[in-house]
C-alpha positions as CSV (number, residue, x, y, z in Angstrom):
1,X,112.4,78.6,91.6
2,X,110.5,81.7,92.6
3,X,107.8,81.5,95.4
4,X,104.5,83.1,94.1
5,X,103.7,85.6,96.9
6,X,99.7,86.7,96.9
7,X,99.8,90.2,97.9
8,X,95.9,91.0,99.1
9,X,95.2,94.6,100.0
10,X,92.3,96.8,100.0
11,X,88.8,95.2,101.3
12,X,85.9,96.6,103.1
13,X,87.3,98.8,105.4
14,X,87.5,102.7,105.6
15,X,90.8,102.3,105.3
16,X,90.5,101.2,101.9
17,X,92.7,103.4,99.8
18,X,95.6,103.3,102.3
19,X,95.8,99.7,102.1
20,X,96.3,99.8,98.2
21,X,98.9,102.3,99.3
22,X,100.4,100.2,101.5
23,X,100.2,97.5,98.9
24,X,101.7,99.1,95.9
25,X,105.0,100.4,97.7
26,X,105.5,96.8,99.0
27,X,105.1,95.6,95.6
28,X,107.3,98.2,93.8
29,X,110.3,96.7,96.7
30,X,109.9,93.2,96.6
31,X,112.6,91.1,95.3
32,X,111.4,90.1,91.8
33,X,114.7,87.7,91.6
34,X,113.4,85.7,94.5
35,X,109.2,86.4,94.4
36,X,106.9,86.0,92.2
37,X,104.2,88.8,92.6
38,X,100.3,88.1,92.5
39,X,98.7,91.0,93.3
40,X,95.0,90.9,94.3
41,X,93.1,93.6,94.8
42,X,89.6,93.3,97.2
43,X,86.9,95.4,96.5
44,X,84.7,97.1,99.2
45,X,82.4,94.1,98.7
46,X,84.5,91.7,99.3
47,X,85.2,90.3,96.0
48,X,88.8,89.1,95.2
49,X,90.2,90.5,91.4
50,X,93.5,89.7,89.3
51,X,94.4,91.3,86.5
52,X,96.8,89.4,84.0
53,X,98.1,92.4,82.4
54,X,99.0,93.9,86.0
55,X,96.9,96.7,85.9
56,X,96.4,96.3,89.8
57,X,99.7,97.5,90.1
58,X,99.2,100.8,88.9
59,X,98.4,103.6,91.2
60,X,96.9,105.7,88.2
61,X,94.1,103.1,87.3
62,X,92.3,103.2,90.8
63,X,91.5,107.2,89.6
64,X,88.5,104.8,88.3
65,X,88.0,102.1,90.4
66,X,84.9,100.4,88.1
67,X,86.6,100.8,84.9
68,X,89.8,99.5,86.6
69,X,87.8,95.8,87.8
70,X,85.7,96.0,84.1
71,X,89.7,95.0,82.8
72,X,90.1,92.2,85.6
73,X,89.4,89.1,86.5
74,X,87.2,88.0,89.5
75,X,88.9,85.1,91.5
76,X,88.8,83.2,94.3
77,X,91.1,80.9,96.3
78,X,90.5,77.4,96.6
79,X,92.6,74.9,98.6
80,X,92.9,71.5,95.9
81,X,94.5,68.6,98.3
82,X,98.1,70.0,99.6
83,X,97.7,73.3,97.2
84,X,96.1,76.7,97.3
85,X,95.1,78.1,93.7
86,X,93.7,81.7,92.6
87,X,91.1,80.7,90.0
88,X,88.3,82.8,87.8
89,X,85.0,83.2,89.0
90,X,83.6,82.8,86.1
91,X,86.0,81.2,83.2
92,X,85.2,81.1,79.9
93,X,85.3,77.5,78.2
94,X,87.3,78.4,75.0
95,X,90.9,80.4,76.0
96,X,93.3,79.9,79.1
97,X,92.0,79.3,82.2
98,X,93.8,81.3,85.4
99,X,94.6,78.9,87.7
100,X,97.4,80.2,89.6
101,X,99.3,78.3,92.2
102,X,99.9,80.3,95.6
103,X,102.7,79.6,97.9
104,X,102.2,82.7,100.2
105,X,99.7,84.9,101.4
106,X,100.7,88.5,102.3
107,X,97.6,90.6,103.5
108,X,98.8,94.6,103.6
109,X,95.3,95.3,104.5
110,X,94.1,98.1,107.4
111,X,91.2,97.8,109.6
112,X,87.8,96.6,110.5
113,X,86.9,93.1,108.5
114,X,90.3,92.7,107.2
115,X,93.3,93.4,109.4
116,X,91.1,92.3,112.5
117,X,91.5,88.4,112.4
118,X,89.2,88.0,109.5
119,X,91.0,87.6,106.4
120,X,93.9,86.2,108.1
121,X,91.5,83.2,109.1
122,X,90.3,82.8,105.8
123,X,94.2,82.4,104.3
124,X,94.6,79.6,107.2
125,X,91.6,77.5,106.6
126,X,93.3,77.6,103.0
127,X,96.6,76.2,104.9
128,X,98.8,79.2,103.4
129,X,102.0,80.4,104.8
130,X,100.7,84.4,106.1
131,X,102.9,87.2,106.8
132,X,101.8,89.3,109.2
133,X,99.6,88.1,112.4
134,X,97.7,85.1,112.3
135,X,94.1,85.2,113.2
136,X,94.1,86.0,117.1
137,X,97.0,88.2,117.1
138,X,95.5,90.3,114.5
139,X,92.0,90.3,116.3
140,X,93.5,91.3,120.1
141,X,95.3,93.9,118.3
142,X,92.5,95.5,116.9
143,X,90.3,96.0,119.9
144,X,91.4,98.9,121.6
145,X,89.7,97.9,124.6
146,X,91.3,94.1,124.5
147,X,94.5,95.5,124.1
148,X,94.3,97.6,127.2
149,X,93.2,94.8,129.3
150,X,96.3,92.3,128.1
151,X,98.7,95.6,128.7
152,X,97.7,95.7,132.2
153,X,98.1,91.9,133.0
154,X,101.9,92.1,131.8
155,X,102.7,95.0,133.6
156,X,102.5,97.7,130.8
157,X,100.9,101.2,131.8
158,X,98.0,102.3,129.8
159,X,95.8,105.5,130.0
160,X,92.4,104.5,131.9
161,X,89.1,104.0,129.8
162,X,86.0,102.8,129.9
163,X,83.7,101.2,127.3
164,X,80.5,101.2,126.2
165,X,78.3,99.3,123.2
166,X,75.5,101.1,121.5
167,X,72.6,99.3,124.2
168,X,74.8,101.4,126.8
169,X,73.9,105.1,124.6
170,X,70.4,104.4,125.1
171,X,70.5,106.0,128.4
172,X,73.4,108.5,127.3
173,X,73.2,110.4,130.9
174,X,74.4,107.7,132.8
175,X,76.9,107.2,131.0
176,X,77.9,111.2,131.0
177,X,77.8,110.6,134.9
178,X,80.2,107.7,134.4
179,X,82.5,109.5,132.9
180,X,82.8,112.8,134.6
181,X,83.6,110.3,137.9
182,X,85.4,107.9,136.8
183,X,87.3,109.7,134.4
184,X,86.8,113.3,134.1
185,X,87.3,115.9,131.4
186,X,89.2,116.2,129.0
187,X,88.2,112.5,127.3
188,X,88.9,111.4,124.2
189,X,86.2,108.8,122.3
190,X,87.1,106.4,119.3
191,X,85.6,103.5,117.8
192,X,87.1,100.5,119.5
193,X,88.3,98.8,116.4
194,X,89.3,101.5,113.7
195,X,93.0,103.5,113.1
196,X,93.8,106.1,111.2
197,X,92.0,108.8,113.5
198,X,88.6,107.7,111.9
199,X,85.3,108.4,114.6
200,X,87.5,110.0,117.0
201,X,86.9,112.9,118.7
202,X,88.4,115.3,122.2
203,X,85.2,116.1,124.1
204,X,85.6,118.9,127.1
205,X,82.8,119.1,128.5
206,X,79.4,117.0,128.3
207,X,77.7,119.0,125.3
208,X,81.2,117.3,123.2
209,X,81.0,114.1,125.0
210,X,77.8,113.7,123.2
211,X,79.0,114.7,120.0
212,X,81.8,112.7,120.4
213,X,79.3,109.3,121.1
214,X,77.7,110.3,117.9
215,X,80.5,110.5,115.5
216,X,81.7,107.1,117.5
217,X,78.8,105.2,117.2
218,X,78.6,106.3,113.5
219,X,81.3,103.8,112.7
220,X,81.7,101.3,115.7
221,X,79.0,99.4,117.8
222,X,81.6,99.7,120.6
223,X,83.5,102.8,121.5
224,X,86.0,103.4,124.2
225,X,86.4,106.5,126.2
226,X,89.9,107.6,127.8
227,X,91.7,110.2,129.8
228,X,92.9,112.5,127.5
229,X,96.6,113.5,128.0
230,X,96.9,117.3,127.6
231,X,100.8,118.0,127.6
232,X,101.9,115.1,125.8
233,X,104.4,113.3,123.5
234,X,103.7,110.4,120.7
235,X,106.4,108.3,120.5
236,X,106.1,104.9,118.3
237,X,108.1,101.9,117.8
238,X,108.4,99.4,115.2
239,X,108.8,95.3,115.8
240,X,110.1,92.8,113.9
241,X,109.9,88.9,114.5
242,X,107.6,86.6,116.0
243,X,106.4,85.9,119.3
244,X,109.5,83.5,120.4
245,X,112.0,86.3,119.3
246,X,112.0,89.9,117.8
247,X,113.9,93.4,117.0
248,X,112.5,96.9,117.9
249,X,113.3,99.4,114.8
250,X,114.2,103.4,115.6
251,X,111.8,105.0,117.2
252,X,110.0,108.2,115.6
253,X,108.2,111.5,117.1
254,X,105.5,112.5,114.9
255,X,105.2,116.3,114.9
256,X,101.7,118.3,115.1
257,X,99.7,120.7,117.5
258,X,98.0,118.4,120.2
259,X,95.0,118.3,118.5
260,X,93.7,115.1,117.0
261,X,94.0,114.8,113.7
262,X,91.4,113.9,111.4
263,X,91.9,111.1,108.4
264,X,92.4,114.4,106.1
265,X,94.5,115.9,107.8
266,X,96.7,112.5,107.7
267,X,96.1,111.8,104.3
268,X,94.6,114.4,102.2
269,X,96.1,117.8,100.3
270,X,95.6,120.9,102.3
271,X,94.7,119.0,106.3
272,X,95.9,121.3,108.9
273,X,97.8,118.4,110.5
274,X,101.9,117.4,110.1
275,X,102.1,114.5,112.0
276,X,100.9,111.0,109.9
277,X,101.2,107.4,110.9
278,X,99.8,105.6,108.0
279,X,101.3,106.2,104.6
280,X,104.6,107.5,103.6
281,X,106.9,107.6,100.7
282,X,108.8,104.6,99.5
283,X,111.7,104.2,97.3
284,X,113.7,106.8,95.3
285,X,110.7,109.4,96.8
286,X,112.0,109.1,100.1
287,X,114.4,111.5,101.9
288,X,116.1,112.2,105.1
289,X,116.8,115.5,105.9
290,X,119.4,115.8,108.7
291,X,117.5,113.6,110.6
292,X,113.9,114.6,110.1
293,X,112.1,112.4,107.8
294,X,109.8,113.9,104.7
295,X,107.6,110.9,103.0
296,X,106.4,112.1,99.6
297,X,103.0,112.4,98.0
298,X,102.0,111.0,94.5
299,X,101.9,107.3,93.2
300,X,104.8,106.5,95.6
301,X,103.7,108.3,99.3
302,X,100.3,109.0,100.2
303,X,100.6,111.3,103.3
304,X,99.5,114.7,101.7
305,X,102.1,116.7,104.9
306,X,104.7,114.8,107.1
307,X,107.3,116.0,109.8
308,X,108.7,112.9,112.0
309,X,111.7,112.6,113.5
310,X,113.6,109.1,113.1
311,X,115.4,108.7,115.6
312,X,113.3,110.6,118.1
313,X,115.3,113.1,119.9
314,X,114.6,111.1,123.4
315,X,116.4,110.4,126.5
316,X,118.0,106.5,125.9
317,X,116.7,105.6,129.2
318,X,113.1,106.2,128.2
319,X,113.8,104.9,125.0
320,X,114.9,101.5,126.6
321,X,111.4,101.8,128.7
322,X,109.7,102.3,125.3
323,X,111.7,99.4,123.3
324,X,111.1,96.8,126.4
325,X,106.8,97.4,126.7
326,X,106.8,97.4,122.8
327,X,108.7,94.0,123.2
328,X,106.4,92.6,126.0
329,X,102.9,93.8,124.2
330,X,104.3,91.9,120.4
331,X,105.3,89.2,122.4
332,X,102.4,88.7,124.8
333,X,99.7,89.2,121.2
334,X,101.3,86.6,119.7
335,X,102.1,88.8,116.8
336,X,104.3,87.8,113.7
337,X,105.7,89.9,111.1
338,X,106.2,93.8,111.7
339,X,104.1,95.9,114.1
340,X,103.8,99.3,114.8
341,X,103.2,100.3,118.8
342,X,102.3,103.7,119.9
343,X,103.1,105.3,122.9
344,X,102.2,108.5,125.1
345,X,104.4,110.5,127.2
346,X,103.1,112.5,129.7
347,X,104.9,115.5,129.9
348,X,103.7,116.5,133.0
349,X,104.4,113.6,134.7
350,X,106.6,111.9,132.4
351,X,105.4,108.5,132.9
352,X,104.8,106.7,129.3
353,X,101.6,104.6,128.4
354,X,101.0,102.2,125.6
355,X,98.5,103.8,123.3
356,X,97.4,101.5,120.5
357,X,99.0,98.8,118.2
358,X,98.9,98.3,114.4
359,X,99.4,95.3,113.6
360,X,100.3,95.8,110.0
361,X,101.0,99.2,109.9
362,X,101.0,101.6,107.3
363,X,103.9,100.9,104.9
364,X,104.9,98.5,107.0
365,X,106.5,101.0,108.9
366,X,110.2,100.6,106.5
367,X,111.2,103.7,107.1
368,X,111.6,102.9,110.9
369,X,114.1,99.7,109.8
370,X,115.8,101.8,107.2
371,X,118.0,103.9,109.9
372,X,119.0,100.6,111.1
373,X,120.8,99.4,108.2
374,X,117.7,97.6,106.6
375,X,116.3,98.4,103.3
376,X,112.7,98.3,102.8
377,X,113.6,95.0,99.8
378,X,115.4,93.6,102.7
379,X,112.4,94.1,105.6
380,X,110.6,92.5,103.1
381,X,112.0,89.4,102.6
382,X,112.4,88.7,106.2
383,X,108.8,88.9,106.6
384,X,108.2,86.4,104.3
385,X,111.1,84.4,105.5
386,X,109.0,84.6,109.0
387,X,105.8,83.3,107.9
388,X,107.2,80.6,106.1
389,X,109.0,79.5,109.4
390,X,106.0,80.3,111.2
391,X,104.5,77.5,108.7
392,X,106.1,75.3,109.6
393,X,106.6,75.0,113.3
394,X,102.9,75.1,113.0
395,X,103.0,71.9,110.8
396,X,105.0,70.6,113.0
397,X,102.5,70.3,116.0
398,X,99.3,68.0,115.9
399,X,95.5,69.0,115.7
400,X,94.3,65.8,115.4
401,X,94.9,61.9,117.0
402,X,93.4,58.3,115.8
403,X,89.9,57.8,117.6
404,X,86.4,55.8,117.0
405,X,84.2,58.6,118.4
406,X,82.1,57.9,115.1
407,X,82.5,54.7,114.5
């Protein structure tokens, strides 16, 4: 019998539309022979929809997102004694009710409010199988600043930074001073808990460190500011597996000027950027060219221009450095399912520093497995596979014991 496999994406994040990317290439490459597929789209408000007639599968229907949810059913989960059911809103009393028995929950879902712990607590208070992190991993992952702080304890370099909240802006020239001591130009500012290059900003010189807290603050009530490498490498790695054991995929070298790139330039037509490290083709649009990747655009990609190379043309030795820290921070999270870390290389210096962890990363990062041997249907099922044994070595342990307190 096939295990019905809820497949959330979207939600009120700014990375909104690359989620339902994300989403719709898993979709297209799950086993159908061994999954059933619910897919249920969140809105930017919050609010869960299904859509019998699968239009949520569809790239070409979001084009119009409110005509799109007009053709759908709003639902919501509910947990009814050992089950968890999708079920209408608001269900008419003549015709067939929806009430759609749920086995697994897999959130493909990026950033603040829904890849940050959030969600991912909602689906265990409904006592769900979850692929992916659970509620803690996912919320240490997603603070940049947390993140930096765990590195350090285990013995993984990380670029110094300092942070701030918005109370700290209020007297925006001590913290100027702060910086150019403790730091020094050039800095670069992001929000502490968004990806996809949204709110960040290089500043040189005080008149763009000020710029830069705006633009930050704009999205984030926290911001971090780091050293900026000038001469650098990215390098990132892929993980697979849980915290008690896990597989690092090929690495990759995204390719661009050493300018930040903005979410256009990732993900839009016409951005001056090549290097992406959200979206990219799946299926029959992918191709490998020697050994240079090229994602496609359309209903199948989503990076509008793409140069990588997997494998990244790096010394093994360093390589091993990178695999082993990428390891130690998916194993020290806690995180489960597949994770994307990002390194630095200094060039100058060539010492390499953690730079940021996705904990569901765009398109789940196949394309890093798939040099391996692993196809994307195949990197799938393991990850469900891993949350249902994840399940149930959690069922295993005990949360409660026999007392009187209330009697």
């Amino acid at each position: 019998m096939r295990l019905n496999i809820a497949v959330v994406f979207g939600g009120k994040s700014t990375e909104h539309e690359v989620s339902v990317i994300s989403a719709l290439q898993a979709i297209e490459n799950i086993d159908k022979e061994k999954y059933n597929i619910i897919a249920i789209y969140m809105d930017k408000k919050g609010d869960f929809y299904f859509s019998k007639e699968n239009l949520l599968i569809d790239s070409k229907n979001y084009k119009n997102v409110n005509t799109l949810l007009s053709r759908c059913s709003n639902v919501y989960f509910v947990k009814d004694k050992n089950h968890t059911y999708v079920r209408e809103v608001n269900t008419k009393i003549f015709g067939s009710k929806l009430n759609q028995l749920i086995d697994v929950a897999f959130p493909i879902v990026h950033g603040t409010n829904v890849e940050d712990g959030n969600l991912q607590g909602y689906f265990h208070t409904l006592n769900l199988p979850i692929v992916g992190p659970d509620t803690l991993s996912a919320a240490l992952s997603m603070d940049k600043f947390v993140m930096k702080e765990y590195c350090k304890a285990i013995g993984v370099p990380v670029i110094d930074a300092l942070r701030f909240d918005r109370r700290d802006f209020k007297n925006v020239d001590e913290i100027v001073k702060r910086v150019k001591t403790e730091i020094g130009f050039p800095v670069i500012v992001k929000p502490i808990n968004l990806g996809s290059s949204i709110g960040i900003k290089k500043a040189k010189d005080e008149t763009g460190l000020k710029e830069a807290f705006e633009l930050a603050f704009s999205f984030s009530d926290i911001i971090l500011v780091e050293k900026a490498i000038t001469n650098l490498r990215e390098i990132n790695c892929a993980v697979l597996g849980d915290k008690f054991e896990s597989e690092c995929s090929a690495l990759e070298e995204p390719f661009g000027n050493d300018e930040i790139l903005s979410f256009a330039d990732k993900y839009m037509s016409g951005g001056k950027g090549t290097k992406g490290s959200k979206v990219v083709g799946a299926g029959s649009k992918v191709n490998y060219v020697g050994d240079k990747f090229a994602g496609s655009t359309g209903t199948k990609g989503g990076m509008a221009s793409l140069s990588r190379k997997v494998p990244a043309d790096i010394d093994e030795k360093k390589a091993e450095e990178i695999r082993k820290y990428a390891k130690m921070i998916f194993k020290y999270l806690g995180c489960s399912g597949v994770s994307r870390i990002d390194f630095i290389i200094d060039k100058d210096t060539d010492r390499v520093y953690a730079n940021e962890i996705n904990s569901i990363p765009g398109s789940l990062s196949f394309y890093l497995f798939k040099p391996l041997g692993m196809e994307y249907k195949l990197l799938l099922d393991r990850l469900i596979s891993i949350a249902i044994e994840n399940y149930k070595n959690e069922e295993r342990l005990s949360f409660s014991f026999d007392n009187n307190l209330l009697a």
